[in-house]
C-alpha positions as CSV (number, residue, x, y, z in Angstrom):
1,X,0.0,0.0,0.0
2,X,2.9,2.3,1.1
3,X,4.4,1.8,-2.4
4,X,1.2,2.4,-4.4
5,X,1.1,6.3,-2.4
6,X,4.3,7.0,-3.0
7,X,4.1,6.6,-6.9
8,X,0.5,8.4,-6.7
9,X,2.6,11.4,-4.7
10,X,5.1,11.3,-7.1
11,X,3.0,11.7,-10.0
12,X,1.0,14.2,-8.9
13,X,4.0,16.4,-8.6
14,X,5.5,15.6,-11.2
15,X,2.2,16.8,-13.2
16,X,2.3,20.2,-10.8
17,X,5.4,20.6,-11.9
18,X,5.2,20.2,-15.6
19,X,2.2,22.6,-15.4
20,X,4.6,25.6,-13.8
21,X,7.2,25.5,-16.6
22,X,6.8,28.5,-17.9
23,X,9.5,31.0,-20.2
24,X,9.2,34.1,-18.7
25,X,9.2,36.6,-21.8
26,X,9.8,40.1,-22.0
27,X,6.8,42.4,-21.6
28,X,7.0,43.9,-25.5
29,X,6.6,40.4,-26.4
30,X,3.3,39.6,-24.5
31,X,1.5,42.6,-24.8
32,X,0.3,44.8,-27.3
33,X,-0.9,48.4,-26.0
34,X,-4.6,49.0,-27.6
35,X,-5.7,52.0,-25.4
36,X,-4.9,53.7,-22.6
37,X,-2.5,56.2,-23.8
38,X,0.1,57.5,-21.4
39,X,-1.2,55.2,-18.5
40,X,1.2,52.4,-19.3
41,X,4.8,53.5,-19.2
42,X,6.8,50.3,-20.3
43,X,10.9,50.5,-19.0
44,X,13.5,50.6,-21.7
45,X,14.2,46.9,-21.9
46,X,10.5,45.9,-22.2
47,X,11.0,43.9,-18.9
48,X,8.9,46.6,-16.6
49,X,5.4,48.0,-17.0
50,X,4.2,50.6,-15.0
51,X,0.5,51.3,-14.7
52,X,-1.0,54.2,-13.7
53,X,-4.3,54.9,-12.8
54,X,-6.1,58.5,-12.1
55,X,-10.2,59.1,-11.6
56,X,-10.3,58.9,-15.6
57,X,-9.5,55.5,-15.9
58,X,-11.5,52.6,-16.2
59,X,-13.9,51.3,-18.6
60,X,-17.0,53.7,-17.8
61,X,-17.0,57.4,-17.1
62,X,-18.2,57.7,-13.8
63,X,-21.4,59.4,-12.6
64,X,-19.7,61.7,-10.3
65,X,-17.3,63.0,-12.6
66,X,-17.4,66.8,-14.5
């Protein structure tokens, strides 16, 4: 019985595993800017991103707002 766990533990993480191998790529390579003008500064490298938000942003004006 002991033996039959221990090669069901084993799989399991050897499955977990597999499904975290992931190639980190740089962020110009993932993403492709569509809107939000200057709110997305992106560092010189394309490693960084940098979003900033202000009471304009987000996907409906709100109420409140002039």
């Amino acid at each position: 019985m002991a033996m039959i766990s221990a090669v069901v533990l084993l799989s399991c993480v050897a499955t977990v595993t597999a499904a975290f191998d992931v190639i980190a790529v740089p962020f110009d390579e993932g993403f492709s800017h569509l809107f939000g003008n200057d709110n997305l500064v992106r560092s010189s490298d394309g490693r960084i991103a940098r979003l900033t938000l202000n009471r304009y942003s987000g996907t409906h004006p709100h109420p409140d707002l002039p």
